[in-house]
Every structure is written in structure tokens, then in C-alpha cells.
C-alpha positions in Angstrom: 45.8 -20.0 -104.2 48.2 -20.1 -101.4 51.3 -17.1 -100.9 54.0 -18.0 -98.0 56.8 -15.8 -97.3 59.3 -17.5 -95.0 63.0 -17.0 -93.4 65.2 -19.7 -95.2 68.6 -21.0 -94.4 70.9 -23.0 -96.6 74.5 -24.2 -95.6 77.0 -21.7 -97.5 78.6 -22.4 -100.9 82.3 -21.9 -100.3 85.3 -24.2 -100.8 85.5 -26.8 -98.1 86.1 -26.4 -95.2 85.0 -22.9 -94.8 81.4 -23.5 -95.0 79.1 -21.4 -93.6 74.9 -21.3 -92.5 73.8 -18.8 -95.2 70.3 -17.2 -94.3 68.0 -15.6 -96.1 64.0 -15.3 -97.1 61.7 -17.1 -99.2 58.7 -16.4 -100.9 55.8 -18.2 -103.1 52.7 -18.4 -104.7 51.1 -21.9 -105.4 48.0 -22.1 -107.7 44.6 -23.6 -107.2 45.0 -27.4 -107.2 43.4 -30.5 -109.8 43.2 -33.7 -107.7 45.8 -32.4 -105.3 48.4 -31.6 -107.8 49.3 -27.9 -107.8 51.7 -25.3 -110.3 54.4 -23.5 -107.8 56.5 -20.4 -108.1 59.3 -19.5 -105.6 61.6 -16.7 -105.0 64.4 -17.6 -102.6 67.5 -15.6 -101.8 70.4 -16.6 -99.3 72.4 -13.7 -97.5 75.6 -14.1 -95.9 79.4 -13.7 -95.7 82.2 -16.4 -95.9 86.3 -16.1 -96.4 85.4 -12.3 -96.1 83.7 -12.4 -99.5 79.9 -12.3 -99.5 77.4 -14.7 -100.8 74.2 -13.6 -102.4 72.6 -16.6 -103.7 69.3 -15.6 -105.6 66.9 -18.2 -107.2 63.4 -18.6 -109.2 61.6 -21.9 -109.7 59.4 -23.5 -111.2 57.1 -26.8 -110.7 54.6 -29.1 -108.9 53.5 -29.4 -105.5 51.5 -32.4 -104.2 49.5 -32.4 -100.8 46.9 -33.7 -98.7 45.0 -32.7 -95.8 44.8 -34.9 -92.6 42.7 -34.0 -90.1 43.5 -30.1 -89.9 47.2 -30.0 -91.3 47.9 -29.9 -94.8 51.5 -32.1 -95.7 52.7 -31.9 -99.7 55.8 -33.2 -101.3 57.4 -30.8 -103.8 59.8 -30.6 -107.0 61.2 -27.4 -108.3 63.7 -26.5 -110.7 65.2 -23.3 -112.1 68.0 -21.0 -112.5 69.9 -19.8 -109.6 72.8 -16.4 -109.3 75.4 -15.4 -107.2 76.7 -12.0 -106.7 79.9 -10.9 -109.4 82.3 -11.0 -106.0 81.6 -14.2 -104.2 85.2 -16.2 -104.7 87.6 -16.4 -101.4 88.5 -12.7 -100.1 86.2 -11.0 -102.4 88.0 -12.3 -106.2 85.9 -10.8 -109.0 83.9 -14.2 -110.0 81.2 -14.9 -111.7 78.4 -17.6 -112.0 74.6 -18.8 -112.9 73.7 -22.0 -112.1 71.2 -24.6 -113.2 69.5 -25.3 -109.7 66.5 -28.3 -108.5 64.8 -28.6 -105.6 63.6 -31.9 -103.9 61.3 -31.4 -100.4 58.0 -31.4 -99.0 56.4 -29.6 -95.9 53.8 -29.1 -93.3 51.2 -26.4 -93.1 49.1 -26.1 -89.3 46.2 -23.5 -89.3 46.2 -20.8 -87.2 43.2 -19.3 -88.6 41.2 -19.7 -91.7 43.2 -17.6 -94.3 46.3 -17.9 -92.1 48.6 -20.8 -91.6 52.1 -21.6 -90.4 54.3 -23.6 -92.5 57.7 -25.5 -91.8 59.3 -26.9 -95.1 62.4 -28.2 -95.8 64.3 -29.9 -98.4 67.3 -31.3 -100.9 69.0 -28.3 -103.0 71.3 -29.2 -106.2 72.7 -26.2 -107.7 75.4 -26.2 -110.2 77.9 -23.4 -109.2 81.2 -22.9 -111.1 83.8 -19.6 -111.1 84.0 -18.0 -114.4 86.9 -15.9 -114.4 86.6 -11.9 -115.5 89.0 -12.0 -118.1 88.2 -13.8 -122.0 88.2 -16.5 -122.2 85.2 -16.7 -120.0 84.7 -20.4 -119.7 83.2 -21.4 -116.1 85.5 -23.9 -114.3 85.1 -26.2 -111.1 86.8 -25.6 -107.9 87.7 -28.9 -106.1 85.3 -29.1 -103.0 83.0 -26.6 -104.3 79.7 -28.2 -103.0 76.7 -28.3 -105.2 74.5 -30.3 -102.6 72.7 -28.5 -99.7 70.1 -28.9 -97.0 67.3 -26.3 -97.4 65.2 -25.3 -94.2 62.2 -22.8 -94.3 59.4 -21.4 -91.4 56.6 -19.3 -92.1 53.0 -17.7 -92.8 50.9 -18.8 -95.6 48.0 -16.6 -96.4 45.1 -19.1 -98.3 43.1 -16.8 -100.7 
């Protein structure tokens, strides 16, 4: 079984043009593997402030994890998928907005031992998340922004404790 806790970073989801490096922290717990092949769980949240309206992108996911050893270091490929939030307020200068979003994750990593429970890992990866703006007022049907993204580069560093 495998924990890592990590600082994460993810380029902000805002209209375009006005996008900003969101940061944030990342945590997971992968399962004891069959043939290399391993059950995931991760937490992820992304922090930050853009058009003076801030962002709080939270996520849970699900899914598999593949990965090998060679030599010392341990490399996998993952895929996730899950459901993602953003805070009520996140639409340009604070607009009350709201959203929950169907989200996947495509990525793989690299873990290099620093001891034998301890290890440092640098992942990154391909985020699709499905945002849209639901206004506060019925109806409430979500709706698209043009140049809303949905695609984004994920980036993680951390420790993994092996127990």
C-alpha cells in the first residue's frame, strides 16, 4: 500500500485569456498490486485567484495504476476518473456561479527511493474536466462560456510513504 501527499499545480480555469497557474495539494492512497496492476484513490484540490474571483477546484478519483520497477526507481502510467467542484463564487469578479464537473485523468510518474518506506515522487499528467456556469436563479440549467477551457496540464512533487 502506497500514501503520497504532494504540492500540485494546474493552469487556472477562467475565460481566455485571463488564465492563471492555480496551486494546490494532492493526496493518495494506492492498494497492494496483482501483476503490477493496482486500485487508486486521489484527493486533489487547486487554490488560487483569477479576474479577482477565486478558484477552488476540489476533486476525488477513482482508478488503475500500472508500474514497474527498474533498477531502484519505480515508473507507472495511470488513469483516473471522477467528479470534480468549484467554489459557488468562481465566475469573473466574484458572480455567484455554480458548477460540478465530470473530470478524467490521463498521466504516469516516477518514484526514486530515499529510504525504504520513503520515496520521492514527481508525476504529472492530462486533466479533462467538464466545467460549465449554472446561473443562481431557476431555471438552473448549466451553460458554456466560449473559451472556458476544459483541458489542463497537471504537475505534482512529493513523498510517498510505502507501508
Amino acid at each position: 500500500m502506497r500514501f503520497s501527499a504532494a504540492a500540485a499545480g494546474l493552469n487556472g480555469s477562467s475565460r481566455q485569456g485571463s488564465r492563471q497557474l492555480l496551486n494546490g495539494i494532492d493526496g493518495s492512497i494506492a492498494f497492494a498490486p496483482w501483476r503490477g496492476l493496482r486500485f487508486k484513490i486521489d484527493a486533489f484540490a487547486y487554490l488560487g485567484t483569477n479576474l479577482r474571483a477565486s478558484q477552488d477546484a476540489y476533486f476525488v478519483m477513482g482508478g488503475g495504476q500500472y508500474g514497474r520497477h527498474f533498477g531502484r526507481e519505480f515508473a507507472f502510467v495511470e488513469g483516473l476518473a471522477g467528479e470534480g467542484s468549484i467554489n459557488r463564487n468562481w465566475g469573473a469578479n466574484a458572480t455567484p456561479e455554480e458548477t460540478a464537473s465530470f473530470s478524467t485523468v490521463l498521466g504516469g510518474g516516477l518514484d526514486t527511493p530515499l529510504t525504504k518506506r520513503f520515496a520521492w515522487r514527481v508525476e504529472g499528467g492530462y486533466q479533462w474536466a467538464n466545467f460549465a456556469l449554472a446561473p443562481p436563479t431557476l431555471p438552473n440549467i448549466p451553460y458554456r462560456i466560449p473559451g472556458l477551457p476544459n483541458n489542463f496540464g497537471r504537475l505534482s512533487t512529493g513523498c510517498v510513504w510505502h507501508f
